[in-house]
C-alpha positions in Angstrom: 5.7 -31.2 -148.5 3.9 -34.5 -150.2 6.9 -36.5 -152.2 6.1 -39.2 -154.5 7.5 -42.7 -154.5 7.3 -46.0 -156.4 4.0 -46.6 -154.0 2.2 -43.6 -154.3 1.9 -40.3 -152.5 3.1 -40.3 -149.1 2.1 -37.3 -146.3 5.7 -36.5 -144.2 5.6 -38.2 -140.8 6.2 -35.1 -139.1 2.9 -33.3 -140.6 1.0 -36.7 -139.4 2.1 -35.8 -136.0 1.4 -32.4 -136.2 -2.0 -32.8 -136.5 -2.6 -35.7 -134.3 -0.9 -33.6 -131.8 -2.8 -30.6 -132.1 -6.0 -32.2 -132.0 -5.3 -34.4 -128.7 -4.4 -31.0 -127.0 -7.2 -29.8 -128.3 -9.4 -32.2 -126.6 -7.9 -32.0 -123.7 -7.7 -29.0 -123.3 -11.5 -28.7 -123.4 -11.9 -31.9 -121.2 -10.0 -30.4 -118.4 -11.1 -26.5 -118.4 -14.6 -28.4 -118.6 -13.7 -30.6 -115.7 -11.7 -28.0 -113.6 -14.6 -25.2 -114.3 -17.1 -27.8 -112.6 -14.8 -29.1 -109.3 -13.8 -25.8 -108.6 -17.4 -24.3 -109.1 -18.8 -27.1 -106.6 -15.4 -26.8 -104.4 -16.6 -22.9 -104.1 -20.5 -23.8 -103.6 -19.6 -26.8 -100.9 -16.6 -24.4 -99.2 -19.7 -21.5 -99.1 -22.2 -23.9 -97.7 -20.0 -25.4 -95.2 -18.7 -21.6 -93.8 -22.3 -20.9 -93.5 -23.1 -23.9 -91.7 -19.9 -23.3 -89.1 -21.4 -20.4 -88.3 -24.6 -21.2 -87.8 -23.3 -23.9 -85.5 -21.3 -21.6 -83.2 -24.3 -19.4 -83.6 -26.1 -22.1 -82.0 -24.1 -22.7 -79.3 -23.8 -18.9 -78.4 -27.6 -18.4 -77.9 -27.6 -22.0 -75.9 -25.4 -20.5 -73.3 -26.6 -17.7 -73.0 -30.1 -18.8 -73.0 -29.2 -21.6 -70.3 -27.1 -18.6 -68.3 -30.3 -16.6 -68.0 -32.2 -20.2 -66.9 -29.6 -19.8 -64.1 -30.8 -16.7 -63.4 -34.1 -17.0 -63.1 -33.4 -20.7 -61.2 -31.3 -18.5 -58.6 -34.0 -16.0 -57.7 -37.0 -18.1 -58.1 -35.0 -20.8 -55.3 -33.6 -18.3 -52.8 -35.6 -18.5 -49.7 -34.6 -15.0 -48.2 -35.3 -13.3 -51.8 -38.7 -15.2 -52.1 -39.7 -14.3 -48.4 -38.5 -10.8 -48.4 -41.2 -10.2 -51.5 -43.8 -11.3 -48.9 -42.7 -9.0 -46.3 -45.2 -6.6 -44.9 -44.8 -3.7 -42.2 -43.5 -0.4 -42.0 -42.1 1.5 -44.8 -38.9 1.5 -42.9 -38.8 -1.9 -42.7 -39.8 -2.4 -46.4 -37.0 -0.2 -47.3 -34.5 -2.3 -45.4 -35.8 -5.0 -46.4 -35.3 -4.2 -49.9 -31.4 -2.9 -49.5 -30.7 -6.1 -48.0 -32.2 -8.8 -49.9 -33.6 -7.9 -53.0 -32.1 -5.2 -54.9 -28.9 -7.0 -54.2 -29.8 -10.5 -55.7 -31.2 -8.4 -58.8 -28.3 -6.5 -59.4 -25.8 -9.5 -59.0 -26.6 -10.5 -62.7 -26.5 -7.4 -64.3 -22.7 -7.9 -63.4 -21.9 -11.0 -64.4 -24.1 -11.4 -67.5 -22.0 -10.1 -70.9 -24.8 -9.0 -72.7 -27.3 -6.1 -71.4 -30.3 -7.5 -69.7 -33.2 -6.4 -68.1 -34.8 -7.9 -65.0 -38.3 -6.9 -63.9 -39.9 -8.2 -60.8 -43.8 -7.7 -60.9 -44.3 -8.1 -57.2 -47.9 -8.8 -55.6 -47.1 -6.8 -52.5 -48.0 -3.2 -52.8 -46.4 -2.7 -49.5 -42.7 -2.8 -51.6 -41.0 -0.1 -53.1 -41.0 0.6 -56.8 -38.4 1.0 -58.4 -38.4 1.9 -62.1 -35.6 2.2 -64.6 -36.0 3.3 -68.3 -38.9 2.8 -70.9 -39.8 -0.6 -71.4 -40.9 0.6 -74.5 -37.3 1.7 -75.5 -34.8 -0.8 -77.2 -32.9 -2.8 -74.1 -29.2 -0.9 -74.3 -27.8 -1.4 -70.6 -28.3 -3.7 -68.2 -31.4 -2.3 -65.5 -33.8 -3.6 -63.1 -37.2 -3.1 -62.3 -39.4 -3.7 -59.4 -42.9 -3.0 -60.4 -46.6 -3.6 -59.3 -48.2 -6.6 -61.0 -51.5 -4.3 -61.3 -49.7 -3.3 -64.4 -49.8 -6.4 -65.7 -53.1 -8.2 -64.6 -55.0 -7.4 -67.4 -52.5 -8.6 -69.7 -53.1 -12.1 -71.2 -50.1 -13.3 -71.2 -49.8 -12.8 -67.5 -52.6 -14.3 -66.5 -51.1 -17.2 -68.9 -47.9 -17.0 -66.3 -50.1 -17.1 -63.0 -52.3 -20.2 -64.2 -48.6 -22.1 -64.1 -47.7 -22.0 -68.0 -44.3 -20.4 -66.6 -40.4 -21.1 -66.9 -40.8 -20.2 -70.8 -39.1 -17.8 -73.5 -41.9 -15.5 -74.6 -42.2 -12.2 -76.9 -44.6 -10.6 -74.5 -45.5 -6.6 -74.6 -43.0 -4.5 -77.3 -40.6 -7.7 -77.2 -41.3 -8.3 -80.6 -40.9 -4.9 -81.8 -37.7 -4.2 -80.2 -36.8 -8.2 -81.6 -36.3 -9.2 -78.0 -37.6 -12.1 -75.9 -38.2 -12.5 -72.5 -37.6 -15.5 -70.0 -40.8 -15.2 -67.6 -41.8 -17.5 -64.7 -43.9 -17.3 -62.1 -42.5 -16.2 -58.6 -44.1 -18.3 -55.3 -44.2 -18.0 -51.6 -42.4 -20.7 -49.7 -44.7 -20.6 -47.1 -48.4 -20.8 -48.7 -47.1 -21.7 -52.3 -49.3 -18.4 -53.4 -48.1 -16.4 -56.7 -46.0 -13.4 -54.8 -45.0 -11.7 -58.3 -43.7 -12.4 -62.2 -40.1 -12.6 -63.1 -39.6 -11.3 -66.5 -35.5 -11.0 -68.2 -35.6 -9.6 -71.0 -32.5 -9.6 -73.9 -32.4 -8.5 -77.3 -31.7 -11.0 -80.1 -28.7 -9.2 -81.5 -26.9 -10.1 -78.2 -28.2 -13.2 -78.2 -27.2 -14.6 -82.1 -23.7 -12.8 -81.5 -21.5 -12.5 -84.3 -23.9 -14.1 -86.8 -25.4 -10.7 -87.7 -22.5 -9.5 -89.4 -22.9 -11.8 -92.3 -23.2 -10.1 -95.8 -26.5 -9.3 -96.2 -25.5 -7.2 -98.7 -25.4 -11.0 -100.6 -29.1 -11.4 -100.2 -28.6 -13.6 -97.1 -31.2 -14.0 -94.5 -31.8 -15.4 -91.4 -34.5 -16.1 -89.1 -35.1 -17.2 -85.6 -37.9 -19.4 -85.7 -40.4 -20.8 -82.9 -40.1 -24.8 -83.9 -43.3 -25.7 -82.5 -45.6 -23.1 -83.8 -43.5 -21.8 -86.8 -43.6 -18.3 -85.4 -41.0 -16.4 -87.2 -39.7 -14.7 -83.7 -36.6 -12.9 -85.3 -35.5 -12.1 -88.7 -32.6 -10.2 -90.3 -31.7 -9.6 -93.9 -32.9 -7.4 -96.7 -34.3 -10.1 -98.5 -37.7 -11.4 -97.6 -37.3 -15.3 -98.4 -41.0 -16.1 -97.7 -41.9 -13.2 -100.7 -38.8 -14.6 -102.8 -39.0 -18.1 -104.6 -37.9 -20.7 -103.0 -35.9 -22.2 -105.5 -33.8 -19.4 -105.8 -32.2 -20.1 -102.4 -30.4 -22.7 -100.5 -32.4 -23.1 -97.3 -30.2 -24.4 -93.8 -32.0 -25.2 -90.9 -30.1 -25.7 -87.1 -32.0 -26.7 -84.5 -31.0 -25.5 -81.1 -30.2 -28.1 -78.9 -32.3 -28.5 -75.7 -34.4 -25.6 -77.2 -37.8 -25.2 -79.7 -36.1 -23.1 -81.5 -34.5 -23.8 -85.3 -32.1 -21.2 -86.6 -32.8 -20.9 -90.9 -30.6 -19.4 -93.0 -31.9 -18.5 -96.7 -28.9 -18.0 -98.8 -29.0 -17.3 -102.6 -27.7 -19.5 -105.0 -26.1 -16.3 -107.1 -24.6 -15.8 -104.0 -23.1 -19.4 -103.9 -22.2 -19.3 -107.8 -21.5 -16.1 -107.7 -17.4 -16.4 -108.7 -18.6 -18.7 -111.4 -18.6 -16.3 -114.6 -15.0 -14.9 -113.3 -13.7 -18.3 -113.1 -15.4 -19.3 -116.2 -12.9 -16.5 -117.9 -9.5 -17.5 -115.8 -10.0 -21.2 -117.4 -11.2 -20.3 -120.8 -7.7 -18.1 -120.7 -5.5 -20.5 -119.6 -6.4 -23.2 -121.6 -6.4 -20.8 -125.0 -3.1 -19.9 -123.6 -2.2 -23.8 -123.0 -3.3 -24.5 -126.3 -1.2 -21.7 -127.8 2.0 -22.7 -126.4 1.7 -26.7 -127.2 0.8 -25.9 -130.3 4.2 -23.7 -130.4 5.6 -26.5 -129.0 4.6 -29.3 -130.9 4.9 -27.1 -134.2 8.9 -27.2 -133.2 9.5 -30.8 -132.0 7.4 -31.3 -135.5 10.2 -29.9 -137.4 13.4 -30.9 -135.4 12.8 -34.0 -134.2 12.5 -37.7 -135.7 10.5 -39.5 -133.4 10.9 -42.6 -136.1 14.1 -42.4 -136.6 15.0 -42.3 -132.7 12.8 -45.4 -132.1 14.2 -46.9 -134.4 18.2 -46.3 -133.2 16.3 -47.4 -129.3 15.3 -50.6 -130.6 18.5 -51.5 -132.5 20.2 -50.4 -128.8 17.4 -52.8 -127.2 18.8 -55.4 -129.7 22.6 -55.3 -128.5 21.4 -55.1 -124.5 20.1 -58.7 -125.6 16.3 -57.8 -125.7 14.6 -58.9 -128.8 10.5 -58.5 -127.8 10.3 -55.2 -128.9 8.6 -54.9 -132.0 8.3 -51.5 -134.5 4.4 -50.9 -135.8 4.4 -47.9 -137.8 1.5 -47.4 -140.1 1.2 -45.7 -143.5 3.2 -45.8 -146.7 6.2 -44.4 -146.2 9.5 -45.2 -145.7 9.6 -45.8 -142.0 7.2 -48.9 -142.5 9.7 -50.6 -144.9 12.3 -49.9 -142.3 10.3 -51.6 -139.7 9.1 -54.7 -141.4 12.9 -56.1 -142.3 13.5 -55.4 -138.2 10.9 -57.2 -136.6 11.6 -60.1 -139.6 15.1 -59.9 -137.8 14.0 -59.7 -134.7 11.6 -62.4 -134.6 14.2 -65.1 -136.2 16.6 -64.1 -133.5 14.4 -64.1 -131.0 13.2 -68.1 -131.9 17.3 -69.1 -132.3 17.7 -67.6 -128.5 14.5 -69.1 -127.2 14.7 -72.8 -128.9 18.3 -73.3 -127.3 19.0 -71.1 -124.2 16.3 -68.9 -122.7 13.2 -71.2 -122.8 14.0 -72.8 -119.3 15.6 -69.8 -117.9 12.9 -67.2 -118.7 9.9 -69.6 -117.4 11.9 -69.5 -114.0 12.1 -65.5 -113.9 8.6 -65.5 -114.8 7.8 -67.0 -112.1 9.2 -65.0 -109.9 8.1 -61.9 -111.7 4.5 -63.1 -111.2 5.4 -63.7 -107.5 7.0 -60.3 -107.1 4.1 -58.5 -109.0 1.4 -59.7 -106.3 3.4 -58.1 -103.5 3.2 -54.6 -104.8 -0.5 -54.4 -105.8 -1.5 -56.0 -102.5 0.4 -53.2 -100.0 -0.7 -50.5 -102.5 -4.4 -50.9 -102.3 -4.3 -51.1 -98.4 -2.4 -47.9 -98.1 -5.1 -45.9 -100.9 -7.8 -46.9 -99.3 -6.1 -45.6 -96.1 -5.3 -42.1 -97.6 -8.5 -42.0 -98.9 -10.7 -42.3 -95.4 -7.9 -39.2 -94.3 -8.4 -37.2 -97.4 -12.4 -37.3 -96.6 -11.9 -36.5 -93.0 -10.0 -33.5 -94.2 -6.8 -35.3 -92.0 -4.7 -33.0 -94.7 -0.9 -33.2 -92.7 -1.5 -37.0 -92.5 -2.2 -37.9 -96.3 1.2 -35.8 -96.9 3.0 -37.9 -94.5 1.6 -40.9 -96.0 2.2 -39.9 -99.8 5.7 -38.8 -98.9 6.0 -42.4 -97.2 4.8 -44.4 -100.3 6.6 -42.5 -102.5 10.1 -43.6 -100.6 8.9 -47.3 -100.6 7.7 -47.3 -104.3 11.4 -46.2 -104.8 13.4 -48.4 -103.0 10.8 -51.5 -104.4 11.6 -50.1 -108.1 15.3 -50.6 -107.3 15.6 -49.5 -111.4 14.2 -53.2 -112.1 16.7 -54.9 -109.8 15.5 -57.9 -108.3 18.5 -58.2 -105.7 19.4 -55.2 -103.1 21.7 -54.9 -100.1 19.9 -56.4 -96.8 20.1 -52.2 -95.8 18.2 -51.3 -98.3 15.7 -54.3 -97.6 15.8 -53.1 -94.0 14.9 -49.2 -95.2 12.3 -50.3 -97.3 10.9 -51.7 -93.7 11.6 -48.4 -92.0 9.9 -46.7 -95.1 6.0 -48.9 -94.9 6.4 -48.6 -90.7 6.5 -45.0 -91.1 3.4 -45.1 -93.3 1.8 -47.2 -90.7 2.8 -44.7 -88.2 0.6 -42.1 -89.6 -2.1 -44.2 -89.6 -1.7 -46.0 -86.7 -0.6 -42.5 -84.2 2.6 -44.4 -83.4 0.5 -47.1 -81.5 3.7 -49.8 -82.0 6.5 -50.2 -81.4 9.3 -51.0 -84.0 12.6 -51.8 -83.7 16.0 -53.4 -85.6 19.0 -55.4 -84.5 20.9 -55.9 -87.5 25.2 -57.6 -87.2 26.5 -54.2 -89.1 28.5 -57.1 -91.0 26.1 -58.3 -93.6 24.6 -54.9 -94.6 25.6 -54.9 -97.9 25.0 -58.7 -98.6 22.6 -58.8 -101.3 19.1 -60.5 -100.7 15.8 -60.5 -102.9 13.4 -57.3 -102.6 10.2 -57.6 -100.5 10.9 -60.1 -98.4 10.7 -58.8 -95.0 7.6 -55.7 -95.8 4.8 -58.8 -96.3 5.4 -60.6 -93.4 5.5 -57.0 -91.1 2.1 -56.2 -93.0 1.1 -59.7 -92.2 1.3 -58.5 -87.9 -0.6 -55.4 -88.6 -3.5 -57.3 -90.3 -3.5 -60.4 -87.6 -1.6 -60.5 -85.3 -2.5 -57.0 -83.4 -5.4 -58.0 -80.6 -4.6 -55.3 -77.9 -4.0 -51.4 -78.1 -0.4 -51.7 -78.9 2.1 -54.2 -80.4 5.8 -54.6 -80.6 7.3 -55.5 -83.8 11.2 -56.5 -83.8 13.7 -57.3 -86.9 16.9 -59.3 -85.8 19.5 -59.9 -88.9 22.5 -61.9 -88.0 25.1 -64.4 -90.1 25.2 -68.3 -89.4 27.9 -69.7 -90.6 26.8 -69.7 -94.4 23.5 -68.8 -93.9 21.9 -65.1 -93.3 19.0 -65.6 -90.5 16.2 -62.2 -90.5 13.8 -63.1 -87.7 10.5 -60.9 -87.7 9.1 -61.0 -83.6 5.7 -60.1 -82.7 4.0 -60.3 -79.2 0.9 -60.5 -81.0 -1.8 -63.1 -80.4 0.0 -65.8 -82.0 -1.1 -69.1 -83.3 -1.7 -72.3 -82.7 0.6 -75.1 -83.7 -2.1 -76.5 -86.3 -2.2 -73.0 -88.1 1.3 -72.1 -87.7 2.5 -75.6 -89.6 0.2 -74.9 -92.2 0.4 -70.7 -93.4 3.4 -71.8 -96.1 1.2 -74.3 -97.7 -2.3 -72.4 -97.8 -4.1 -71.3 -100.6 -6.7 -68.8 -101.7 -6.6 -67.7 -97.6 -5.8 -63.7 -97.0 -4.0 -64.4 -93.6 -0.8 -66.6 -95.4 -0.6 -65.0 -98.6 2.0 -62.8 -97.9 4.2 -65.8 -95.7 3.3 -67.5 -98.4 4.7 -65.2 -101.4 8.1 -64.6 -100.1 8.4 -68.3 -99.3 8.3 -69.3 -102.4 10.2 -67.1 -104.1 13.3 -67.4 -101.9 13.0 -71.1 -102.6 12.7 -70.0 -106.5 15.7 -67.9 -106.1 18.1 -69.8 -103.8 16.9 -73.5 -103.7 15.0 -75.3 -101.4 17.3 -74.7 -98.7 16.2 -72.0 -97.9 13.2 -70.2 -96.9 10.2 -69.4 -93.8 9.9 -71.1 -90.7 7.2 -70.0 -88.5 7.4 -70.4 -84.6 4.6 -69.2 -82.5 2.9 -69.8 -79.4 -1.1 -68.9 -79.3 -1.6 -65.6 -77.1 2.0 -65.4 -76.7 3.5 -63.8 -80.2 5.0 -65.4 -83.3 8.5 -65.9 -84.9 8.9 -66.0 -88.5 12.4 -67.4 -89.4 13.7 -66.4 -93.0 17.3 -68.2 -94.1 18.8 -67.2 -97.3 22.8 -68.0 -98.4 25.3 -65.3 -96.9 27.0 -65.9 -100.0 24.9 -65.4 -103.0 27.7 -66.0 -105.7 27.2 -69.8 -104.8 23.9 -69.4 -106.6 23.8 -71.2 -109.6 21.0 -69.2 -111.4 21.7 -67.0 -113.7 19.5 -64.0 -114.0 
């Protein structure tokens, strides 16, 4: 409802609010569906991608060892003397037959057992005088494991045998119906030991399927493909998917290449982009319905606070509270012509000839002192906290998931106990938790690689001490005092007399006397800031009486000594 006053026309705060309200939902609403639709569209592209390039990988690896088990193979049977001399043996069929129980059928059926995958192994021998023996079609697609011993007449007009015997051996080939049965074969040329003559071809054959493994059971119902390709001539030897992506346009597909390693050949995978998108339209609808949804309900929301709530009026009734706490900085800036803006002018008049009474006779002195210290304290926090980001960040890209946890769970505990609820003084325990709480952030990213320890007189636990006064100077040995793999850290609290000593111990590498006698009084220098800080505000807080001392002995460890009163009543600050 408008109402009418002595200045005009005035719109009711609440309706003001209503609509600012709705339309900063609004907005981001649409800002964050818009957002969210994009990560989790590229978080489904990059998580599609990368499963396809894990299994390439292991793809690779599979057809590496089984190609380099197959080198052994061959390797075994080209390098046996008994097996390369029985293929030379002449004589009596008798003797052939023997011969050929005893040393060669043997060493060509030892494989068959131990190799996973079905093989075939075909000897084409030079000497007619041995024994065929022949097993199923060649012709046929390789299902069980066989061998062959055949006459290289069968072969010699072939030209890829004669490309064997003139020494272009110890190669992967598609020779014969290899490459319609998407095989390949592993031929080399067999010698005789004692005139280095060609006795024969060995040929092991093994279909691709085996080879590649699991890899063939991707979806090519997606439009996926993948090829086996020759990386020196480009030969597509093997290829398997329903789509043909040299017939397809290339843009349409996200093209992977592997190479094999020790190998010519490069394993591609052609994988549509509809494929990779393909959740996009469904996720597209889940966003579009929770933010209408989102919208609806703060809208609801903010349609009800609109009408039950003063937010002006409750500002103002915090303010006036603020006032009898003793805190008169706060100032009311309400805009428009209403009520509420005459309300706020006469406070901050108030508040501002208050505040100048206070400040001309009492606090001027008092709160430059505190400021001081605030600004001290302040550097402390900032400092620590971009150190451990950056940390969490390197984890969270490594994909170290377990670790970032810890160390968020870690900095959440020390951003608590450093809050304190605005205190500036704590019990020494709590100090000494706040410790425990940054060396197990430091554990995680350090692997436990230290050692930390505390020997605290149980009698001065609760004695009350300033906050962060102990963290900087532990930070401090992580950042230069560590030279070796591991470092022992040890806190020692005890009472003297009046005086509360806290020694921090390293067995770091220590400095020398010149550098020790000068970290309190450095400037603008990384390594003493934090010695430094806490120095000076101890001296702010208690007095010059108190403070660092640094002992340390150059590549034997360092002692910083902090003293502060073990009766802080005696203060005479007030704060």
């Amino acid at each position: 409802m408008i109402r009418t006053t002595r200045k005009g026309k005035i719109i009711p705060y609440t309706y003001k609010m209503m609509i600012t309200y709705l339309l900063l939902v609004l907005v981001t609403d649409a800002v964050i569906g818009y957002v969210s639709f994009m990560m989790l569209t590229n978080s489904r592209t990059e998580i599609a991608e990368t499963n396809i390039r894990t299994t390439m990988a292991q793809t690779s690896n599979n057809l590496k060892y089984q190609l380099d088990e197959i080198q052994r193979i061959s390797d075994n049977l080209f390098s046996s003397a008994p097996f390369q001399r029985a293929l030379q043996k002449k004589g009596e069929p008798h003797d052939i037959y023997l011969t050929m129980i005893d040393e060669i059928i043997p060493k060509m059926q030892s494989p068959l057992q131990l190799f996973g995958n079905p093989i075939r192994i075909v000897l084409y021998a030079n000497n007619d005088d041995l024994n065929i023996v022949e097993g199923d079609d060649l012709t046929k697609p390789l299902k069980e494991s066989d061998y062959y011993i055949l006459s290289s007449s069968e072969i010699k007009d072939s030209g890829w045998a004669q490309h064997i015997f003139e020494g272009n051996d110890n190669r992967w080939m598609q020779v014969q119906s290899d490459r319609d049965l998407n095989q390949i074969s592993h031929v080399r040329r067999m010698l005789s030991f004692n005139d280095y003559h060609n006795s024969g071809i060995l040929r092991i054959t093994v279909g691709f399927a085996d080879l590649l493994g699991n890899y063939v059971t991707y979806p090519e119902e997606d439009g996926i493909s993948m090829r086996l390709v020759d990386g020196i001539t480009g030969t597509v030897m093997y290829q398997r998917g329903g789509t043909d992506p040299e017939a397809a346009n290339s843009s349409s597909y996200l093209t992977l290449k592997h190479v094999v390693p020790g190998t010519d050949f490069v394993i591609e995978t052609w994988v549509p982009h509809d494929y990779l998108q393909k959740d996009a339209q469904r996720l597209q609808k889940i966003i579009l319905s929770v933010c209408t949804i989102s919208f609806v309900v703060m809208m609801l929301i903010g349609f009800l606070v609109a009408r039950l709530s003063g937010r002006k009026m409750r500002k103002i009734i915090t303010l006036v509270r603020a006032f009898e706490n003793g805190s008169f900085e706060k100032r009311l800036r309400f805009r428009g012509n209403d009520e509420f803006s005459q309300i706020a002018d006469a406070f901050n008049s108030m508040a501002t000839n208050i505040q100048e009474l206070i400040s001309n006779v009492y606090v001027q002195g008092i709160r430059r002192k505190q400021a001081e210290l605030d600004a001290l304290q302040a550097q402390i926090n900032p400092h620590f906290l971009y150190n451990t980001l950056s940390t969490i960040s390197s984890l969270a890209n490594l994909g170290e998931t377990a670790q970032v946890t810890e160390m968020v769970k870690g900095l959440s505990k020390f951003y608590r106990l450093t809050l304190n609820e605005g205190n500036i003084v704590i019990p020494l325990v709590k100090e000494l938790e706040q410790v425990e709480s940054y060396m197990n952030i430091q554990r995680v990213k350090y692997v436990d690689a230290f050692i930390f320890s505390v020997d605290a007189d149980p009698s001065i636990l609760d004695v009350p001490v300033i906050k962060l006064i102990l963290q900087p100077i532990v930070e401090n040995v992580f950042k230069h005092a560590w030279y070796g793999d591991t470092i022992a850290i040890r806190i020692e609290a005890r009472r003297l007399d009046n005086l509360i000593e806290l020694n921090v111990i390293d067995n770091g590498v220590g400095m020398k006397p010149e550098t020790a006698k000068s970290m309190l009084n450095v400037t603008g220098q990384e390594s003493g800031y934090g010695l430094k800080n806490v120095n000076e505000r101890i001296k702010l807080r208690y007095g010059d009486n108190y403070g660092l001392e640094i002992g340390s002995v150059y590549g034997g460890g360092t002692t910083v000594r902090i003293l502060l009163p073990a009766d802080p009543a005696n203060d005479t600050d007030t704060w």
